[in-house]
N, C-alpha and C positions, 0 to 999 in steps of 0.2 A: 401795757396793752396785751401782752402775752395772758398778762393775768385772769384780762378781762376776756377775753374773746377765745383763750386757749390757742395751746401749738397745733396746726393744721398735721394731721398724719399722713405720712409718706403711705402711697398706697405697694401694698406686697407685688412682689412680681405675681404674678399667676403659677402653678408647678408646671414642671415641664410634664412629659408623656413618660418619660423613664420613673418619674417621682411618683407619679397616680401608679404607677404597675408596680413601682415596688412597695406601694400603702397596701392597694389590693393585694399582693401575694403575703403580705404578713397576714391579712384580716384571714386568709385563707387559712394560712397554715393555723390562725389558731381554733378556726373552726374545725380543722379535720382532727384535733388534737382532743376537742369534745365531743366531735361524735365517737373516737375511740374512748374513751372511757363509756360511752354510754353504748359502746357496741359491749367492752368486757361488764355493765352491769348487766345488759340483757342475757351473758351468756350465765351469768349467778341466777338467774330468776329462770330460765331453762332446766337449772341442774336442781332448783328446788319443785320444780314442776313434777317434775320426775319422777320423785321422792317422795312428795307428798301423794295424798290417796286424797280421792274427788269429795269434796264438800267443800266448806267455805273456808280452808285454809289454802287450800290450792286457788280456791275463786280470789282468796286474796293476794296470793303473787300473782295471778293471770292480771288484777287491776293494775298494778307496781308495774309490772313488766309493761301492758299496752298503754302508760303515761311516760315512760323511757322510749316507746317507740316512735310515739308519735314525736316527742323531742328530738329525735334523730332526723325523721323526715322530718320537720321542718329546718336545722341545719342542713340538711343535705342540700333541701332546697336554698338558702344561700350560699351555700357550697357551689353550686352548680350560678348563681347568677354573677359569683363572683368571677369562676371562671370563665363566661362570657366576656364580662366586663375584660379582662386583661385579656381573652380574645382580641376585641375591639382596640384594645388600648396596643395591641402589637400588631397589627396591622394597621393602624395610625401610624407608628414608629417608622416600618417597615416601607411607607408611600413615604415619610420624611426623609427620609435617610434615600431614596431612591432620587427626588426632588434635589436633594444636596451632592446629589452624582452627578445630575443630570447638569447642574450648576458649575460644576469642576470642570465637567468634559467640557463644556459652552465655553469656559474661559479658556481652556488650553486649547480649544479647536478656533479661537480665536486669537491671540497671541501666536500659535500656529499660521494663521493665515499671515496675520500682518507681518512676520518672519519670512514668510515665500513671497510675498509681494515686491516684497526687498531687496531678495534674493535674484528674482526675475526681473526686474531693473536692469540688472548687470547682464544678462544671458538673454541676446536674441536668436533668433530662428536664422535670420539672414545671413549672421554672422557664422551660422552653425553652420547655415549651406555654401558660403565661401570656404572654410577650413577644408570641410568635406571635399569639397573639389580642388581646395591646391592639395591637399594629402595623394588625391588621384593622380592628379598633373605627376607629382614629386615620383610616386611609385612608377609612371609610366619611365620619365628618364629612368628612374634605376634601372631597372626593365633593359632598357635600348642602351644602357652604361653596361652591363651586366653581358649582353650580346656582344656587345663592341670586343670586348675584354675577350673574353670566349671562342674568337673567329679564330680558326686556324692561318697560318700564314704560307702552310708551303702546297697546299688543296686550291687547283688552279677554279675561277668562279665560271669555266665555259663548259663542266662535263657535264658530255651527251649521254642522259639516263638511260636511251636505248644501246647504248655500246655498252655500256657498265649492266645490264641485264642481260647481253648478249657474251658476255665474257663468265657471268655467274652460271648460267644456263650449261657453259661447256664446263664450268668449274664442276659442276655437282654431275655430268656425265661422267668426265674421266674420273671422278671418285667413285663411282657406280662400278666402271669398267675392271677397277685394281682388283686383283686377287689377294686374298688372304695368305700367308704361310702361319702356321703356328697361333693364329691369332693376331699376328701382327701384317698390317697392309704395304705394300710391296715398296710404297715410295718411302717407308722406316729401313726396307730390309737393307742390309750390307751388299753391296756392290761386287759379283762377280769376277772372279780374276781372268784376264779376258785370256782367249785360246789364241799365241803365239804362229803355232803349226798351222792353225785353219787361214789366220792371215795372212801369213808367207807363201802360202802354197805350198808349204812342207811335207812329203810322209810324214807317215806317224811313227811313231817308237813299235819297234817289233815286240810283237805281245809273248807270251810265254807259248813255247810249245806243247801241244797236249799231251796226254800219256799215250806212250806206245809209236813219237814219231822220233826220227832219226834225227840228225844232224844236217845231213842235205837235204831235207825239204826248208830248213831255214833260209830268210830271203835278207839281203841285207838293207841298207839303209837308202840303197838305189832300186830295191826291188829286183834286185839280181838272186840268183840262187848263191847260198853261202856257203864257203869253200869248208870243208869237214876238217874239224880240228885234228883228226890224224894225219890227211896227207901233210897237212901245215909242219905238223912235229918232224916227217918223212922227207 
């Protein structure tokens, strides 16, 4: 039957976008490969221009030279459709490969979602707003544990704020009133050795006599006139 009727052909894939761009950029490169040689022939038929003197030898390179040109321009002209072409053919690429992103993200922003879906099962709102307020409750005891702990025990709970400002009030008077000695405020200073004789009612110690007085005018320890040390000796 094969014999008769032949093997049915597998039909080719189609080429991809990457495979037409890479056909066209050979067919390119080998066109720019011939307009250079026929750029280096027109520069020989330039330097024989030159050279030659006007009659028909020079009329005959001007012919050579304007069938090298115009072969040029028309390469050039597929030169230029080709590079259209892989224009087109890379921004086809460019929208695929964009299409194949967009494709990626859709599935991980979906697998994404079915992931949180799953996740928020387990986690309600309601349950967040009982935590939240026994966490409150719990910090308030600490709070009033915290106080408890803290109270003094020998600060009696009945003082009258006005007596205790009426005690500070005189506190920062008599500090007011203290005199300085030396820099140092008077409730620092050393303590006076107090005067014995002033408290007794004692005289006082007889002081020295001046120059130029005698003997009898000294008074004794009763305030009597003092007996002169010669008649004493006498």
């Amino acid at each position: 039957m094969k014999r008769v009727f032949g093997v049915k052909k597998e039909k080719e894939p189609p080429p991809s976008v990457q495979d037409a761009s890479e056909r066209i950029n050979k067919r390119g490169d080998s066109v720019d490969e011939k307009i250079r040689k026929l750029d280096a022939e027109l520069s020989r038929y330039k330097e024989q221009i030159k050279k030659t003197r006007p009659g028909p030898a020079q009329e005959a390179v001007k012919a050579r030279a304007m069938r090298v040109l115009k072969q040029k321009r028309m390469y050039e002209g597929q030169r230029d459709m080709l590079y259209n072409q892989t224009f087109n053919l890379d921004q086809v690429s460019f929208a695929a490969e964009g299409i194949k992103d967009a494709q990626q993200t859709m599935s991980a922003l979906k697998s994404a979602n079915k992931e949180l879906k799953g996740m928020m099962k387990t986690v309600k709102i309601q349950d967040i707003d009982n935590l939240q307020d026994e966490m409150m409750d719990l910090m308030d005891v600490s709070h009033e544990i915290q106080e408890t702990l803290g109270r003094s025990y020998n600060v009696p709970d009945d003082i009258d704020e006005e007596d205790l400002m009426g005690e500070l009030d005189a506190l920062e008077a008599d500090m007011g009133m203290e005199t300085e000695a030396d820099g140092v405020p008077s409730y620092l200073q050393p303590d006076k050795e107090p005067d014995l004789d002033a408290e007794l009612n004692l005289p006082s110690a007889p002081h020295a006599a001046p120059a130029g007085r005698s003997n009898a005018q000294f008074e004794d320890e009763l305030g009597l006139p003092a007996v002169p040390r010669a008649s004493i000796r006498g």
